[in-house]
C-alpha positions as CSV (number, residue, x, y, z in Angstrom):
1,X,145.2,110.5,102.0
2,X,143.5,110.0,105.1
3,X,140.8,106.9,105.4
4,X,137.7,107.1,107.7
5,X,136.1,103.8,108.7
6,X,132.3,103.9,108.2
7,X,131.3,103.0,111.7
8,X,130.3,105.6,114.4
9,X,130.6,105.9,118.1
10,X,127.8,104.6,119.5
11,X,125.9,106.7,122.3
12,X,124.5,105.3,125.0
13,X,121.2,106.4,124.2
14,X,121.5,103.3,120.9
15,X,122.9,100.6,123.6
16,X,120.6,101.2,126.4
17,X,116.8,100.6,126.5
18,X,116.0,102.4,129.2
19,X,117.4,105.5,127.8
20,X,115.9,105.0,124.3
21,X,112.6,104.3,126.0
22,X,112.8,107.9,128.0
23,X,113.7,109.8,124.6
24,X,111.1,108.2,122.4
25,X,108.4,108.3,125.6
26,X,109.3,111.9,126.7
27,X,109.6,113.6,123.0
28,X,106.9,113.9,119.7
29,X,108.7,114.7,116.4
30,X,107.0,116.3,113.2
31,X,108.5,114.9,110.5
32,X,107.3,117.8,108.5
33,X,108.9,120.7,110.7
34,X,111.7,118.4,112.0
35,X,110.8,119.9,115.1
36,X,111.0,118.4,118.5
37,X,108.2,119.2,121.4
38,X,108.7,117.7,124.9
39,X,105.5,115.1,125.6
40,X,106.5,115.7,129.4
41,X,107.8,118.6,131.5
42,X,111.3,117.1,131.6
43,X,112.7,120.3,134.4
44,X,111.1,123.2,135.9
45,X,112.3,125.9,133.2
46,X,110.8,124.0,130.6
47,X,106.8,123.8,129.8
48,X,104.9,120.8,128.6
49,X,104.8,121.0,125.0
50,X,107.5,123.5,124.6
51,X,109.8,122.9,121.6
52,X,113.0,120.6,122.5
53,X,117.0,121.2,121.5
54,X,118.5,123.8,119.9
55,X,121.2,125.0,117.6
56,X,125.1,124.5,118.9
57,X,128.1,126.3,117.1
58,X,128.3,123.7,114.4
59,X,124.6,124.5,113.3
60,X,122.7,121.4,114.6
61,X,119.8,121.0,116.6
62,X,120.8,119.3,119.7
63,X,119.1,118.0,122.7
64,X,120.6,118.0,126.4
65,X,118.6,115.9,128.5
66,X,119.4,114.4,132.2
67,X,118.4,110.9,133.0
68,X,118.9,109.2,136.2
69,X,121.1,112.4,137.3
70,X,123.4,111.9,134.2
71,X,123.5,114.9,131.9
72,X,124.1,114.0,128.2
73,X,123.5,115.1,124.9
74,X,122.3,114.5,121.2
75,X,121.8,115.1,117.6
76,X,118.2,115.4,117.3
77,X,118.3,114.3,113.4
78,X,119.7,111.1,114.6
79,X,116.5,110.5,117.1
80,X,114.2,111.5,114.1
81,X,115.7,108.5,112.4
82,X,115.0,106.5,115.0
83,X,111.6,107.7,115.6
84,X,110.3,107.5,112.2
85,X,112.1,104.1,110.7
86,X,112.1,102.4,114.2
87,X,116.0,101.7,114.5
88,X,118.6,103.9,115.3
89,X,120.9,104.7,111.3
90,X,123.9,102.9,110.8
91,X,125.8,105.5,108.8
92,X,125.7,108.8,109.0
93,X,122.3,111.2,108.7
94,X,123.2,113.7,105.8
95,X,121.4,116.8,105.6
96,X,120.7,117.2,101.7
97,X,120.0,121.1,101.5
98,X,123.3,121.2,103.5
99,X,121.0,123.1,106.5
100,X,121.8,121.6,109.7
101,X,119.3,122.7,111.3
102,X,116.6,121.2,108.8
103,X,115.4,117.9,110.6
104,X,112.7,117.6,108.3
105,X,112.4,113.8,107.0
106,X,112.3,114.7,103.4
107,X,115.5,116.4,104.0
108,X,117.6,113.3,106.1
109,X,119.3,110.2,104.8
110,X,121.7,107.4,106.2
111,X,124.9,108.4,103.4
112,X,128.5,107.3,104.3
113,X,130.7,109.6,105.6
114,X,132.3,109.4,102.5
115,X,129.0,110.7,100.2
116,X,128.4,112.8,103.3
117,X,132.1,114.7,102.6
118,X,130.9,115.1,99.2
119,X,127.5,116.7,99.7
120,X,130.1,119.6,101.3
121,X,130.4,123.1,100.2
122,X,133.1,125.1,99.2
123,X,135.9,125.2,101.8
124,X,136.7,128.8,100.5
125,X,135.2,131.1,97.9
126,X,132.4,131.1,96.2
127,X,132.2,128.1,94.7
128,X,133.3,124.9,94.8
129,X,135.5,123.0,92.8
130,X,137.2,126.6,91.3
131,X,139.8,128.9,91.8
132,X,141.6,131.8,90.0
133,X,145.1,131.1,88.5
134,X,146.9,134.3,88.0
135,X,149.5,133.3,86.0
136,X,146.9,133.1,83.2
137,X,144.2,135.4,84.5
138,X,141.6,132.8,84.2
139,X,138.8,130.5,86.3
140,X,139.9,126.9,86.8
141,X,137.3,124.0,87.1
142,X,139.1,120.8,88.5
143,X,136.9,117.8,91.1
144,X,138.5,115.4,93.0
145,X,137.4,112.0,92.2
146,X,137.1,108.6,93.9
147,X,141.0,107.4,93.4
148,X,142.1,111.0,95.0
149,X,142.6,111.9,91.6
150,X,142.0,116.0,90.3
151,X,140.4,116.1,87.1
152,X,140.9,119.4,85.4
153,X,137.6,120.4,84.1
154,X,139.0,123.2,81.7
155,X,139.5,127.3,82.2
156,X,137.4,129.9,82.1
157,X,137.0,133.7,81.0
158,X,134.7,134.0,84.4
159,X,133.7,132.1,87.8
160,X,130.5,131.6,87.2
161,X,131.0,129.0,83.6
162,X,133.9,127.2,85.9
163,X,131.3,126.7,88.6
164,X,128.5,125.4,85.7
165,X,132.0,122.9,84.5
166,X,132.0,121.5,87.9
167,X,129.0,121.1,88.7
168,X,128.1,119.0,85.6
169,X,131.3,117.1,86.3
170,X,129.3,116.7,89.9
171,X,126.7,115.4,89.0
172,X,128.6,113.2,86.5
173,X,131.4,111.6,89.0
174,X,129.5,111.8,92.4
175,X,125.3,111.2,91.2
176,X,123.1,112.2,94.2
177,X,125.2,113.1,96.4
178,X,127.6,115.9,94.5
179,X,127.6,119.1,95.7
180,X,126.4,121.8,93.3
181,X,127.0,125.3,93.4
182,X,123.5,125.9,91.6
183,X,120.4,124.1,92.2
């Protein structure tokens, strides 16, 4: 099984001042929103007060910005963390609705990339945590838990009760940060 360390690069917008000072000087975040507005006119396409970043492929809000002719680029949920709680997160910033595009405060918190992983949705299918077994012609509930271990959660006439079986076993194994195929 592959391990992931807990520790993430580090932008130079977290080790240098100057460049912390720009973003936090230049850009106004409602915590509310999670939107971004520029407190400057940073280029000439781009009005005072105009809302900053937008969405790349992966579905996050990011910002490009130039500073000191350098061109660079970052998660704007990160800077929201740094803007509301005064210091840049140590972990990773975990969407909890799983929208990453929602840089509301409510919605962000520092999670390892571990409990991040887990707040994950189904890699295929509906649901998470269930598949058909054809042999048998019935849903199959199983979760992974922490030791890499599956635990078989039962089988069932229909995806739906296989879903409900795993998402208790969720909430059970993983607390807060389970994924659950209903809210």
């Amino acid at each position: 099984m592959r391990q992931y360390s807990d520790s993430l690069p580090v932008g130079p917008h977290q080790t240098d001042a100057e460049i912390e000072g720009y973003l936090i000087d230049s850009l106004s975040y409602d915590p509310h929103t999670g939107d971004f507005f520029w407190k400057i006119k940073p280029s000439r396409g781009i009005a005072l007060g105009s809302k900053a970043g937008g969405v790349d492929k992966s579905g996050y809000v990011r910002l490009r910005y130039t500073f000191k002719g350098v061109t660079r680029q970052l998660y704007l949920h990160r800077l929201a963390w740094r803007i509301h709680y005064g210091k840049w997160p140590d972990l990773v910033i975990d969407h909890i609705n799983r929208d990453r595009s929602d840089n509301r405060l409510c919605n962000l918190r520092v999670v390892s990339i571990k409990n991040n992983a887990r707040n994950a949705g189904p890699k295929s299918g509906k649901y998470s945590g269930v598949h058909f077994e054809t042999s048998r012609s019935m849903w199959v509930a199983k979760i992974r838990v922490d030791d890499g271990k599956r635990v078989f959660l039962g089988r069932f006439p229909c995806p739906t009760l296989a879903a409900r079986a795993y998402d208790k076993a969720s909430s059970e194994y993983r607390g807060e940060f389970g994924y659950r195929n209903f809210t």
